[in-house]
C-alpha positions in Angstrom: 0.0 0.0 0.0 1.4 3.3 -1.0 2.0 6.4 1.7 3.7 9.1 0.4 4.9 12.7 1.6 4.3 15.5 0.2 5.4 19.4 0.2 2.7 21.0 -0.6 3.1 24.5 -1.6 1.0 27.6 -1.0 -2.3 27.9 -3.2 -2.3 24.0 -4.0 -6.0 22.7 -2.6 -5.5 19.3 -0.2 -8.1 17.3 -2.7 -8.2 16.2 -6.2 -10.7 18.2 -7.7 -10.4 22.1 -8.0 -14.5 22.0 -7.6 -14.5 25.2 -10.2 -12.4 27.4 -8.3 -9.6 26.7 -10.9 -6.7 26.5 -8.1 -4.3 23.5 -8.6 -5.0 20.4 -7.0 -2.9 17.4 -5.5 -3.8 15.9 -9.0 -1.2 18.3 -10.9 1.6 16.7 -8.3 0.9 13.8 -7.4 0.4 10.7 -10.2 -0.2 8.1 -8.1 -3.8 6.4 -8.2 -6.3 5.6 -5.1 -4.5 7.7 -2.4 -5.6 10.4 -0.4 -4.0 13.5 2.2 -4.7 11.9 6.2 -5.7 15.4 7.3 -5.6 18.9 5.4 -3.6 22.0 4.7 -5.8 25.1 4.0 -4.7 26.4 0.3 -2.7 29.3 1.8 -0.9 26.8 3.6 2.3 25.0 3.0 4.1 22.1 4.1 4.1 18.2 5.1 1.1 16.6 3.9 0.8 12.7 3.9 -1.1 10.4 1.6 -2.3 7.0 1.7 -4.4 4.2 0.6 -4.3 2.7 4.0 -7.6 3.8 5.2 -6.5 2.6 8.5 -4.0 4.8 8.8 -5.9 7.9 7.6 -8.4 7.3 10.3 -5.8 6.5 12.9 -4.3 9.9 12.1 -7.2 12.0 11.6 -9.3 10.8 15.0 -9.8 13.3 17.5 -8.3 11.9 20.2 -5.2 10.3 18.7 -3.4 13.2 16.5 0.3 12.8 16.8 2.2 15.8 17.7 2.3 18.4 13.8 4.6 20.6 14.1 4.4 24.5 11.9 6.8 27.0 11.6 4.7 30.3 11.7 5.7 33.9 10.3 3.6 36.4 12.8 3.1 39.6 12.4 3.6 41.6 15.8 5.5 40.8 19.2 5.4 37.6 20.5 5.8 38.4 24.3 6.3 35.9 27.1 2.8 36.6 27.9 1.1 35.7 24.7 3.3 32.9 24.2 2.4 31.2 27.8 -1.3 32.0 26.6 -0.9 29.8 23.7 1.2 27.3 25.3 -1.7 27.1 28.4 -4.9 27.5 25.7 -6.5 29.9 24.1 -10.1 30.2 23.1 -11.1 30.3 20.0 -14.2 30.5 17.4 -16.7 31.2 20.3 -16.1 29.4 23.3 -13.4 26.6 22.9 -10.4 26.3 24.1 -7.4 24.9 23.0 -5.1 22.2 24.2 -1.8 22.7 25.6 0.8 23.2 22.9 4.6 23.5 22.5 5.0 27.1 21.3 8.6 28.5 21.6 10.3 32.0 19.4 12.4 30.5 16.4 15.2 32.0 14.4 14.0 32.7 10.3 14.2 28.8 9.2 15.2 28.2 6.1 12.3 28.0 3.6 12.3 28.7 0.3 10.6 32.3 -1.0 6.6 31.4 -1.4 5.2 32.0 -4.9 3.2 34.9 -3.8 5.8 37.0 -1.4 4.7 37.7 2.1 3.9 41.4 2.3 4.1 42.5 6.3 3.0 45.8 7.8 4.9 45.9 11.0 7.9 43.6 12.7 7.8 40.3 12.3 8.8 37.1 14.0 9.0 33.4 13.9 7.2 30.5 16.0 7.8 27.0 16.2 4.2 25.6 17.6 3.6 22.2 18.3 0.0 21.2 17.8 -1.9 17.8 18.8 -5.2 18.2 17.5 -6.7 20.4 14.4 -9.2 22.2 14.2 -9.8 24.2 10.7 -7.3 27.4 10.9 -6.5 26.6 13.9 -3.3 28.0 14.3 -4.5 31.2 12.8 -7.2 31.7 15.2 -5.3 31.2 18.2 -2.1 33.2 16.8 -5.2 36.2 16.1 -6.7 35.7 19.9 -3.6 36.7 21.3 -3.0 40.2 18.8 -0.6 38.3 16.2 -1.0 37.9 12.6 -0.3 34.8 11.0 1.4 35.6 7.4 3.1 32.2 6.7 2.6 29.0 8.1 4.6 25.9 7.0 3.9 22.6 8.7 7.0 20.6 8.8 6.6 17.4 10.8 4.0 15.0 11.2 5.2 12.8 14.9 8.7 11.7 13.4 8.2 12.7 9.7 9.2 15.7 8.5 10.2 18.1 5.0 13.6 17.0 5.0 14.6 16.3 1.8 11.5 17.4 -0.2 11.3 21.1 -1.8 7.9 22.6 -2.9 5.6 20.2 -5.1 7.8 17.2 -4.7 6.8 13.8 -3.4 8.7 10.6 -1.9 7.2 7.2 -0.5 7.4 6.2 2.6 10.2 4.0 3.8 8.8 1.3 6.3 11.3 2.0 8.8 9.4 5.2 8.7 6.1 3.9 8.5 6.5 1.3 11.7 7.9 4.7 13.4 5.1 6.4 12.8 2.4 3.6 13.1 4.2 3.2 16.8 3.9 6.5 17.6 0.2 6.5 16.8 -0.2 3.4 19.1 1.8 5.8 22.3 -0.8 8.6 21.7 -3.8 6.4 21.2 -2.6 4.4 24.6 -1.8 7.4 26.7 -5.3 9.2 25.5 -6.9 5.7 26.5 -7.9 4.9 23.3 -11.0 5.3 21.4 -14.5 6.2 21.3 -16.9 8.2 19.4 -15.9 12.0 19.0 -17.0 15.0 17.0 -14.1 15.7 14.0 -13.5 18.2 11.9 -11.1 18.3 8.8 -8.1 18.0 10.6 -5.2 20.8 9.4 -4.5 24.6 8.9 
């Protein structure tokens, strides 16, 4: 069964069909038949994005209570004080009334990406989070970046548990090696042991 990384890059939808809105799909990357993303990136989104015809897997990694640690690299516009960081690393509250889980949320040097297709055009002084996510809800990151008075203007996710964009540039793909998939299937098996396991759950398109 085929599982395969992807770098998705920004404007690129996470489906197959464009559904009329004439933005490129994962069909103008990726040639290989029956497999599709485990989670979602939003199209002004870039990053890891894995596919699969293992729908075990894509439910494994999808469930509400078992998402493995994703990890972003986020361009903010503002100043990331101590004080909004320990509000996003405690939870935040977002889209009404919920409230986030704790995350890992820490200041990061400018990583080294490659320039996005469509420049990033601040206002103000920027900065750079690494943030550490284990669930996702749609724009996640984004809202809780907002609650706390900081733009998102890029957001790159670059590891899924022990996978991650090494390697891959914008638009290219790789298979998974099974060292890489028993890694990551045993990691799935920690979370969904320390979260006690299953049971029914509301879900949302996982992703940002």
């Amino acid at each position: 069964m085929p599982t395969l990384l992807f770098y998705k890059p920004y404007g690129v939808l996470s489906q197959f069909t464009d559904e009329g809105t004439g933005h490129p799909t994962l069909r103008d990357y990726i040639p290989i038949p029956q497999v599709y993303p485990a989670g979602r990136l939003d199209r002004d989104s870039e990053g890891l994005l894995l596919l699969t015809d293992d729908g075990a897997l894509a439910h494994a990694l999808t469930h509400p209570r078992r998402h493995v640690e994703k990890t972003y690299w986020v361009q903010v516009e503002g100043e990331p004080t101590e004080e909004k960081l320990q509000t996003l690393r405690r939870g935040v509250k977002i889209k009404g009334d919920y409230l986030t889980q704790p995350a890992r949320v820490q200041v990061i040097a400018e990583p080294p990406l490659p320039p996005r297709e469509k420049p990033v055009t601040p206002h103000g002084p920027t900065a750079w989070l690494e943030i550490g996510l284990r669930e996702g809800k749609k724009r996640q990151i984004r809202h809780m970046t907002a609650a706390v008075g900081l733009f998102t203007l890029r957001l790159v996710r670059v590891a899924i548990g022990p996978l991650s964009l090494t390697g891959l540039a914008p638009g290219q793909w790789r298979p998974l090696r099974r060292d890489e998939l028993a890694n990551l299937k045993r990691e799935i098996r920690s979370v969904g042991m320390a979260s006690g396991g299953g049971g029914r759950a509301r879900r949302e398109p996982a992703g940002e």
